[in-house]
Each structure stands twice: as structure tokens, then as C-alpha cells.
Residue, then its C-alpha position, 0 to 999 in steps of 0.5 A: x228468848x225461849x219460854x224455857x231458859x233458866x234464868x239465876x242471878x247470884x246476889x245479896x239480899x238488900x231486902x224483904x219485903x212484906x206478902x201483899x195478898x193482892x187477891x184470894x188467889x193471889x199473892x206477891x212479895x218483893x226482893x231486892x238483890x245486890x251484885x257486890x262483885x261488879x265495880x257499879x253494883x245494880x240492885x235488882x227487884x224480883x217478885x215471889x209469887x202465891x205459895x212461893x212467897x214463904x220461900x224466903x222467910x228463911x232468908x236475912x238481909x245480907x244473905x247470899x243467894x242464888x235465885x232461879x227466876x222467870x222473866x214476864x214482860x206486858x204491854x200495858x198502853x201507848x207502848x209502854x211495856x213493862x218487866x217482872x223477875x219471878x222467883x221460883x226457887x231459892x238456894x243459898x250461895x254455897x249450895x248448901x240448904x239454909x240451917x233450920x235454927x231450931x231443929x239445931x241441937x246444942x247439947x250442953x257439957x258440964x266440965x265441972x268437976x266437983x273437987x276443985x278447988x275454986x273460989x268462984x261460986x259457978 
């Protein structure tokens, strides 16, 4: 496989975990994802890495994303090899950009009107 191939995985989060800073160059953080379309769902666990790991604090258990990652893997003694799924780059499903709760604006209307006739004090 080329160094070059885009990987994505299209899933739901079954979970976040916490930043380990693991140097002062180096960070990481673990998410699980599920693919509930298949008969036998797999859950699948990728890493973020450095400054990447805020990528998902806009992200909820539940969650359906699509990941783009990379996949490493190392020789690490007596033949025994591991696998790493970095993600570089989060969307939501859909394709459309995770809603940013605060900046929503939600203008209150006052239908009262200030002739009627109700008995209830509001």
C-alpha cells in the first residue's frame, strides 16, 4: 500500500478518550468507532495525535463520523508487529460541519398580547 492512499472509515463514536501527553512534544488520544451497518459490528480503535487531538472535542458518544486516517505499522521485537490508525481529519456523516452550540442565536418571541383575557399569571 502507497504511503499515499487515503484511508476513511465511516462509523459511530463508541468512545473518547482522555489527551495523554506522552512528551512535551508529544501527545495522543484514543477513539473507538463502530460500523453498525455490517451483521458483526467491529469497533475499531484509532489514535489522534499532537495538535490533532482537539479535533474531536467537538465530537459525542453516538456520533456519526467520518474519519480519514493513516495506518503505521512497527516492528517491535521477536517478530511481533504492531498497527496504529492515525486520524488526520474528522467530518461529521453527513458532510456537513459540526453545529457550534454557542455561536447559535435563539431569539426569543413574545407572542403575548397584552389584552387577553387569561387567568394564568404568565
Amino acid at each position: 500500500m502507497s504511503s499515499n492512499t487515503k484511508l476513511t472509515y465511516d462509523g459511530s463514536i463508541v468512545f473518547i478518550g482522555q489527551t495523554e501527553k506522552i512528551s512535551d512534544a508529544f501527545s495522543k488520544r484514543l477513539i473507538v468507532l463502530s460500523d453498525k451497518t455490517s451483521q458483526y459490528p467491529q469497533e475499531i480503535a484509532f489514535e489522534v495525535h499532537k495538535s490533532n487531538c482537539s479535533l474531536l472535542d467537538s465530537y459525542s458518544i453516538g456520533d456519526e463520523i467520518k474519519a480519514h486516517y493513516n495506518m503505521n505499522g512497527k516492528l517491535w521485537k521477536d517478530n511481533k508487529w504492531f498497527n496504529t490508525l492515525i486520524i488526520w481529519k474528522i467530518e461529521a456523516a453527513n458532510n456537513t460541519p459540526k453545529p457550534n452550540v454557542q455561536a447559535e442565536n435563539h431569539a426569543f418571541v413574545n407572542n403575548s398580547n397584552k389584552n387577553d383575557n387569561d387567568d394564568l399569571p404568565f
